[in-house]
C-alpha positions in Angstrom: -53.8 4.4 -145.4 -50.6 3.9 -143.9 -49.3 0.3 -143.9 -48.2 -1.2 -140.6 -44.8 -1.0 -140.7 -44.8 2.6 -140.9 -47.3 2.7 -137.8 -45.1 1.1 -136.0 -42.1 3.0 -136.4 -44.3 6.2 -135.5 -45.6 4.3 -132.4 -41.9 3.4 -131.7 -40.7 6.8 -132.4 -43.0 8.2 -130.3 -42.6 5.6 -127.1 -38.6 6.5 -127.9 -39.2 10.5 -127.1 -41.4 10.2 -124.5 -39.3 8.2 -122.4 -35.9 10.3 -123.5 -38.1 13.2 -121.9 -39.0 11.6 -118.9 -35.4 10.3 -118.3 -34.2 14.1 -119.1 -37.3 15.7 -117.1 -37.1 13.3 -114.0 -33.3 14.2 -113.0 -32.8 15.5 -109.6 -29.6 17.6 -109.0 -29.9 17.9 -105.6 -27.6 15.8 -103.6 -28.5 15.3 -100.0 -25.8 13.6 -97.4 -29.1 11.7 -95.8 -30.5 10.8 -99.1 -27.0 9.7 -100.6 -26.2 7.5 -97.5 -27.4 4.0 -97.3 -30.4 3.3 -94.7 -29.7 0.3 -92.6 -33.1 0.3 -90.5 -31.9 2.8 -88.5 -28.5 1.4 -87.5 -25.6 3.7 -88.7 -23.3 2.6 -92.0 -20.3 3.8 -90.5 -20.5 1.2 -87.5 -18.5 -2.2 -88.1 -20.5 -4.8 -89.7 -19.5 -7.2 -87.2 -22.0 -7.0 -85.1 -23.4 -10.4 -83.4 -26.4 -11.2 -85.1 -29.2 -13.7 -83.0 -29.2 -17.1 -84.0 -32.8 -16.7 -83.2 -34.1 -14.1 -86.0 -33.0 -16.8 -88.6 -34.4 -19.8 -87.3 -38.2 -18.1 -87.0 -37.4 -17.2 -90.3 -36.7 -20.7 -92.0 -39.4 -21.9 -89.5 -41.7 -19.2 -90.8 -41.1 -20.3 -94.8 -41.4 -24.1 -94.1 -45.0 -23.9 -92.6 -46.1 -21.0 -95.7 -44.7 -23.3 -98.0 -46.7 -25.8 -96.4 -49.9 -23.9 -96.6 -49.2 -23.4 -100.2 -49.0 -27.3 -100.9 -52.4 -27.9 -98.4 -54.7 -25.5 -100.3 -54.4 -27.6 -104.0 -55.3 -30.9 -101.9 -58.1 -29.7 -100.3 -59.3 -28.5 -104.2 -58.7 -31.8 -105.8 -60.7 -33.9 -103.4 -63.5 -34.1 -106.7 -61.7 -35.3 -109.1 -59.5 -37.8 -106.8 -59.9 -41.5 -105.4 -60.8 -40.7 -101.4 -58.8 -43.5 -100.1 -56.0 -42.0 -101.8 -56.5 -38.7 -100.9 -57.4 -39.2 -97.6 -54.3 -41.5 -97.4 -52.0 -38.7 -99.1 -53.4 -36.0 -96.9 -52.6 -37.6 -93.1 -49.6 -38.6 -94.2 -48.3 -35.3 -95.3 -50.3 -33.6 -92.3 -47.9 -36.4 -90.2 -44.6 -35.3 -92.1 -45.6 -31.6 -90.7 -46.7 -32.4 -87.2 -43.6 -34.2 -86.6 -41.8 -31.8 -88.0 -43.6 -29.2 -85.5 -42.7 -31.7 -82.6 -39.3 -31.9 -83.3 -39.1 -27.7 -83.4 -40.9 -27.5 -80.5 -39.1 -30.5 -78.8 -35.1 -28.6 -79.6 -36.5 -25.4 -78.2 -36.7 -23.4 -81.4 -39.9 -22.3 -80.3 -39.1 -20.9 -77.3 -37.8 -17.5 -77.1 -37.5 -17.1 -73.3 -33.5 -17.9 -73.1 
C-alpha cells in the first residue's frame, strides 16, 4: 500500500500537468482588432470619455439597491414571527415598514421618481 503522503504528491503531480496542458493547449494566437479592442456597450473607445452622463441612471440605481436591500431585511422578519414576542415584532415591523414608506414619500415627493423632465 502506498502511504498517504505519496498519494498525494501523485494526486498533486497529476493536478500540476493537467493544468500545464490546459494552460499550453488553450492558447489562442490569433489576434483580432475587434476582439483585442475594449467593448463599451456599443459606444466606440476612441471617443472622449467626457461624455455627460444622466444624473438620472444613478439615482434609479441607488433607489433600486435601497428597496432590494430592504426586501433582503423583510424576508428574516416575516420568518422569525415563531420564535418572537408579537408585540415586539409587530412593533419592530411597522416601524421599519414606516422608516421605508417615508423614505418612498420623500423620493417620490423630490421627483426622483419621475422621469418625464
Amino acid at each position: 500500500m502506498l502511504s498517504i503522503l505519496t498519494m498525494s504528491l501523485i494526486i498533486l503531480t497529476i493536478s500540476m500537468v493537467v493544468m500545464l496542458l490546459a494552460s499550453i493547449l488553450s492558447k489562442k494566437t490569433l489576434v483580432d482588432r475587434e476582439k483585442s479592442s475594449p467593448f463599451e456597450c456599443g459606444f466606440d473607445p476612441k471617443s472622449s470619455s467626457r461624455l455627460p452622463f444622466s444624473l438620472r441612471f444613478f439615482l434609479i440605481t441607488i433607489i433600486f439597491l435601497i428597496f432590494d436591500v430592504e426586501i433582503a431585511l423583510i424576508l428574516p422578519i416575516i420568518c422569525i414571527i415563531k420564535f418572537s414576542n408579537l408585540f415586539m415584532w409587530t412593533t419592530t415591523s411597522i416601524i421599519f415598514l414606516l422608516i421605508l414608506l417615508i423614505g418612498l414619500y420623500h423620493e417620490w415627493n423630490q421627483g426622483m421618481l419621475n422621469w418625464s423632465n
